[in-house]
Structure formats: C-alpha cells, structure tokens
C-alpha positions, -999 to +999 in steps of 0.1 A: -501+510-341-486+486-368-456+481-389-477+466-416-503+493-440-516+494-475-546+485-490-539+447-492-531+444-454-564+464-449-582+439-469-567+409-452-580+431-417-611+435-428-621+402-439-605+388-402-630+414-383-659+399-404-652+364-393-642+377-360-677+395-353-696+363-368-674+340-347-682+363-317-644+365-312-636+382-279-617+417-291-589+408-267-579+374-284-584+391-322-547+411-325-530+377-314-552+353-345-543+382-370-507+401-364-476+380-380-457+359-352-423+374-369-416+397-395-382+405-414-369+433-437-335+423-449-310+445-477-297+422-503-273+438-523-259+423-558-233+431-582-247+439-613-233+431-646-221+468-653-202+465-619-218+488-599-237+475-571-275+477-561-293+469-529-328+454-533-354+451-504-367+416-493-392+406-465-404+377-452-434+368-430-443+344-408-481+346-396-483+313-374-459+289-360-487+272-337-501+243-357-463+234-373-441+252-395-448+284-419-453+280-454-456+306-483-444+314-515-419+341-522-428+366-550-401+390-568-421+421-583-425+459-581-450+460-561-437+442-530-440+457-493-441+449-460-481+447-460-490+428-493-471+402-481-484+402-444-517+399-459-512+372-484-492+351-453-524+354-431-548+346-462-522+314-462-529+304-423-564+304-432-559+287-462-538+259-447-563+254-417-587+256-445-579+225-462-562+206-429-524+211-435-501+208-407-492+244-418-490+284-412-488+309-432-457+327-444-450+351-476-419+362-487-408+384-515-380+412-532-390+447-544-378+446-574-383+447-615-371+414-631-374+433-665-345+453-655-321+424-644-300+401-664-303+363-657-269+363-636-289+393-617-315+373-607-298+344-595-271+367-574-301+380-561-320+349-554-288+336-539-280+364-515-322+368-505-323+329-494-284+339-478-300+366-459-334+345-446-309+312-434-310+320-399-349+326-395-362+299-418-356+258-422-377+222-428-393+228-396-398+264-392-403+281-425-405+263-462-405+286-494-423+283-526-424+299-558-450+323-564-454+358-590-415+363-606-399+335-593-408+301-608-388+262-607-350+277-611-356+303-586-361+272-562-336+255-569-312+282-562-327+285-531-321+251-522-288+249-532-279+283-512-288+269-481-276+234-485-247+252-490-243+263-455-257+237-442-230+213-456-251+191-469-283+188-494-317+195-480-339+196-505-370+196-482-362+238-474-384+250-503-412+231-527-416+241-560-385+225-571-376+210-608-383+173-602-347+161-611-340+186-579-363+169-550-394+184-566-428+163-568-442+156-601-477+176-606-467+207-586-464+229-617-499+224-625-515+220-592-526+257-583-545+253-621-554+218-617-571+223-587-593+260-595-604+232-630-613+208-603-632+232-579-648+246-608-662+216-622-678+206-585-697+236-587-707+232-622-722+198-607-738+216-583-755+240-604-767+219-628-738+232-659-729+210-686-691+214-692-694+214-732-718+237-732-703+263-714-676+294-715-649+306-692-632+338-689-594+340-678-578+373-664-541+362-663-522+338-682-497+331-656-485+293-647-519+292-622-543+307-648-529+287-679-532+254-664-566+263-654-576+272-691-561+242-701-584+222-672-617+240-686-600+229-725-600+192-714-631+194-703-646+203-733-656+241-726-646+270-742-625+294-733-635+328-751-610+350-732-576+355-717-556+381-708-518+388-692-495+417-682-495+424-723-529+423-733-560+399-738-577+381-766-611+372-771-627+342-793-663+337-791-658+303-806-634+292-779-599+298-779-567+273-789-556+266-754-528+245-758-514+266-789-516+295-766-497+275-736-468+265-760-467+306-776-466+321-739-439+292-729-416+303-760-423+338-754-428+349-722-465+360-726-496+356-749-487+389-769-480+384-805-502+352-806-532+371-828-540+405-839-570+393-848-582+382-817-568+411-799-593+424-768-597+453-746-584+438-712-603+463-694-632+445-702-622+409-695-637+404-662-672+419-675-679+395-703-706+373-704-694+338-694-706+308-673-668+307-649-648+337-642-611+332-630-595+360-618-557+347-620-536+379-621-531+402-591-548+415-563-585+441-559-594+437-594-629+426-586-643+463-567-679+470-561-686+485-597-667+453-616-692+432-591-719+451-600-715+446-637-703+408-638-719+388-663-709+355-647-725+323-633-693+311-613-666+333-596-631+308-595-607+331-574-576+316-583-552+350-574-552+356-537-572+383-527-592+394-565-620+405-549-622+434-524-647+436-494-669+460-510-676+441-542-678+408-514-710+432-503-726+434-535-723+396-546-737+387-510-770+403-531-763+386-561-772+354-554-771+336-587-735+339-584-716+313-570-679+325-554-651+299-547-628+318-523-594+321-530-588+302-499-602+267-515-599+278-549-563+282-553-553+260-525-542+234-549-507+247-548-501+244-512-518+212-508-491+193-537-462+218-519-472+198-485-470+168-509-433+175-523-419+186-485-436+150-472-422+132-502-381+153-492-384+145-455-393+104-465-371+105-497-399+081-512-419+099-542-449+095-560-462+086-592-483+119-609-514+101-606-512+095-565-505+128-565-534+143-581-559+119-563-544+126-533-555+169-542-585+162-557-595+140-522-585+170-502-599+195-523-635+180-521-635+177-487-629+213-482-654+225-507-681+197-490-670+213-457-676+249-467-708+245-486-722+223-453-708+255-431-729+281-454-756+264-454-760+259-414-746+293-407-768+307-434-738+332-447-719+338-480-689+312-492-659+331-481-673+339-447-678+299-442-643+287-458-623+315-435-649+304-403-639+268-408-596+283-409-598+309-385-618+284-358-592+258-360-564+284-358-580+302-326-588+264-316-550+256-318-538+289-303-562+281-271-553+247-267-516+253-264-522+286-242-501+314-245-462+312-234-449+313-207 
C-alpha cells in the first residue's frame, strides 16, 4: 500500500523492478531504493485579484537524503499530483548518481493553470508555496529549481521568500536564478546544450555527418529550443517543431533562431507561419536522423515505437518513453536511445554548478562552465555505453544500473538507522 499512484509513478516502478531483477536486487532491500524518504502535500492559498481567495495544492518530494542533499525542480501545471512528481524525484536520484553529483532526487510542484492567474497571482503563489516548504527544505537538505511553468523569476521569488525569514540573503536555496540574483551564467541553456552535446557523441559514434542530417523537435520549451538551436549551430537541419499550440514542418530546415526570438516575444511558436503549419500528431513519426522528445511525459508508447522513422532517440523530457515502447526499441536495433537520465542531465549538472558557485561566492566565466558539463557529460555517456556493452543490455537499463548501484551502494555502506 502507497500514497503515491498514476501512471507516471507506475512507470518510474517499473523501470526500478527492471534494474532491480538484472541487478539481482534482493526484494527486501527494493521498497527502501525506490519509496521517497519524505513526502509533503501543503494548501497554499492566495488572494486573487478579484478578492476572493483560492487555495492551490503543492507537493514536494524528497527521494534520497543518503549521498547529500535533494535536488529537483519545481513544476506549476494542471497536471500535477502526488505521483508524477514522486516519479520524476526518483528518475532524479538516478539521474544524479548517474552523472556523480553529490545529489538526491527531489520534485516539487503546484496544481494549478498559470493561464488562469494574473502575474501578481503567480508571484503570491510562488511566494506562499516556498512559505509553506521553509521548514522541510534548505542549502543542505533540499535545493529547488525551475522546471515546466516556473522559469528565472519564479526563482528568484523563491529565494527572496526564504531569505526573508531567514534574515538574511541565501541565495544558494534554489538554482535557476537570474544571474544578477546569484544565478550561474549558462544554466538557461544547459538542459539544451547538453541533449546538442549528447547528440552529437552519438552522431560520432554512428558514423553521421552533422550537415547532412535532420532533427525532429516535439516541444519548444526553454530545454527543446536550445537544443534546436545546438543541432542549428551545428549545421543540421531542423525540419520540425512543435509546442502546446501546434507544430511546423520545413523540409528545407527550419529558421531556428527566428523561431527562438518569435516564441520569446510571444509565448509560443504559434503565429510564426501558416505556411509551415504541421499536424503535431505526426511529429514524432517523421522521418529524421535525431528525435528529441522535449515536451511531457509517455508520448513515445509501443505503436509511436513501432512506427519511428528515426536513427537517434535524444530523450530530453523526463520520462517520453513508456516501458512498453522501451520493449519494442530493445528489437529495433538501428535505433540508438539516449535516456532521459544522461540526456537531459545537463540541467542538474550546471544547477550543481550555480549552488557550488552560492556556497563559495566565487563564479565562473560561461565558458568554464560549459567545459566543465561537457567533461561530465562524456564521462557518463562513455560510462553507460562501456556498461551496455559488458552487460550486453539496452541504454537505459545500463545508465539506471550504473545510478541505482551507487545509490544501493551508498544506502549499504551507511546501514540503516538506528
């Protein structure tokens, strides 16, 4: 019995028991390596500029407090519950463990639709959420981050909330933060920057020339445009993007940066062409050398596996691609998968970056920053394409081995208290 259901959190469980059964994990050590250490539901009620007042629902998990303190970004949407973001905090402690950060995983996030709430709204709410999380999170227990709906701003009033009762500034609570604010320069564009990276490693690997290749980009989010904008510099083309609004396809290679600058102004790529204007049903099955799913969670099932028309899987959104479809590209060998796990871990890596950079209060130029990722990043992808190939087993099952090993590793070594 479990506080935590919903098709995410089932995911999450059953990509653990896959590891755990190729690990040979006994079953009485398994609930300990996948339930959350601590989990909390808090009411956050606002004012709202009409002067009524509505209550909102915000959670926060921490999956592992064993290997140093939690980290995780904090998402405002809809679709927010208890589960989705136990799962995405566990994907995190893998992801961490993953790429060596002294790290767990947490995830945080508000039910709620930012469509329906004014600027003031947002910040009351952003304000009172962080309020409500003071006495369970801190530099040293549990650091925030942006992630879908919340964004630089969003940070900074998180910062400045609980500074505020702490009586003095500490800007190393939360990364993500404007640079003027205690932020690090290059973490806007690392979760991007670093799927580009990845990408082009494998493209080494298999033998694909950069300029003579396509990619396809399901959500045009601050993750999935700086990618686009990484495959752009690289001299590919990319025929296809899509967000929330819609998609837009261009056989001859879209204008990347144009795009960036018309979703920055406007919120989204819609009213950029009606020309180019695409079915976004059909994104992920055109034929391209890199996919990147960007957007949301399970939009890769076993039929959208089944009908992919790509050379390279990027998994930039936590969690694209469900177990079932996992089962039908383990047959489809002449596609290469980057879990989400390495592929997106760019973020968390320059977010371990900014909190270092807070707690010294000595920053970095942009360019330490990104050869700092870059260095981490390919020793992670090295790492998981050595553990695939002496295990003999698919990508994701060798990047989650190498996390979930050091996490177990960890949890034994300290023993369980008291």
């Amino acid at each position: 019995m479990t506080v935590y259901a919903g098709p995410v959190f089932e995911m999450a469980t059953n990509q653990f028991n896959v590891i755990a059964d190729h690990l040979g994990i006994p079953g009485d050590e398994r609930d300990r390596l996948l339930l959350p250490k601590r989990a909390i539901t808090v009411s956050c009620p606002i004012h709202k500029d009409d002067g009524t007042i509505a209550v909102y629902e915000g959670y926060r998990v921490q999956h592992l407090l064993t290997m140093g303190p939690t980290k995780g970004g904090t998402r405002f949407a809809p679709t927010v519950d208890i589960g989705e973001v136990a799962a995405l905090a566990i994907w995190m402690s893998w992801k961490c463990a993953l790429v060596g950060l002294p790290y767990g995983g947490a995830k945080g996030g508000v039910n709620v639709d930012l469509s329906k709430l004014s600027r003031r709204e947002l910040e009351s709410l952003s304000r009172r959420y962080m309020q409500e999380m003071i006495p369970f999170v801190g530099p040293h227990t549990d650091v925030m981050a942006p992630d879908m709906g919340t964004n630089e701003q969003v940070m900074a009033w998180f910062m400045d909330t609980y500074s505020m009762y702490q009586g003095q500034t500490v800007t190393e609570i939360v990364t993500g933060k404007p640079v003027f604010s205690g932020g690090t320069l290059g973490r806007r564009e690392a979760t991007g920057r670093g799927v580009a990276h990845v990408s082009r490693r494998v493209m080494d690997e298999l033998g694909i020339d950069p300029t003579k290749s396509t990619a396809v980009v399901q959500g045009f989010g601050n993750v999935g445009s700086y990618a686009a904008l990484g495959f752009h510099q690289m001299g590919m083309k990319v025929i296809a993007v899509s967000d929330h609004t819609g998609a837009l396809h261009d056989p001859r290679g879209l204008d990347i940066p144009a795009l960036m600058a018309h979703a920055g102004k406007h919120g989204s790529i819609a009213g950029f062409s009606t020309e180019l204007a695409f079915d976004p049903a059909d994104i992920l099955t055109l034929a391209c050398d890199i996919l990147v799913p960007a957007a949301i969670e399970r939009v890769i099932d076993a039929k959208v596996a089944a009908n992919l028309k790509c050379r390279v899987i990027a998994e930039a959104a936590n969690g694209p691609t469900t177990p079932d479809a996992d089962l039908v590209l383990d047959q489809r060998k002449e596609i290469f998968l980057i879990p989400d796990i390495l592929c997106n871990s760019g973020g968390v890596i320059v977010s371990y970056f900014e909190w270092v950079q807070d707690l010294q209060q000595l920053f970095w130029e942009e360019e330490e920053v990104m050869r700092r990722e870059y260095q981490i990043l390919d020793r992670a992808f090295e790492r998981m394409l050595a553990r695939a190939k002496a295990d003999n087993v698919a990508h994701r099952t060798a990047a989650m081995a190498i996390g979930v090993e050091k996490v177990r590793n960890a949890k034994n070594t300290r023993g369980l208290f008291p």
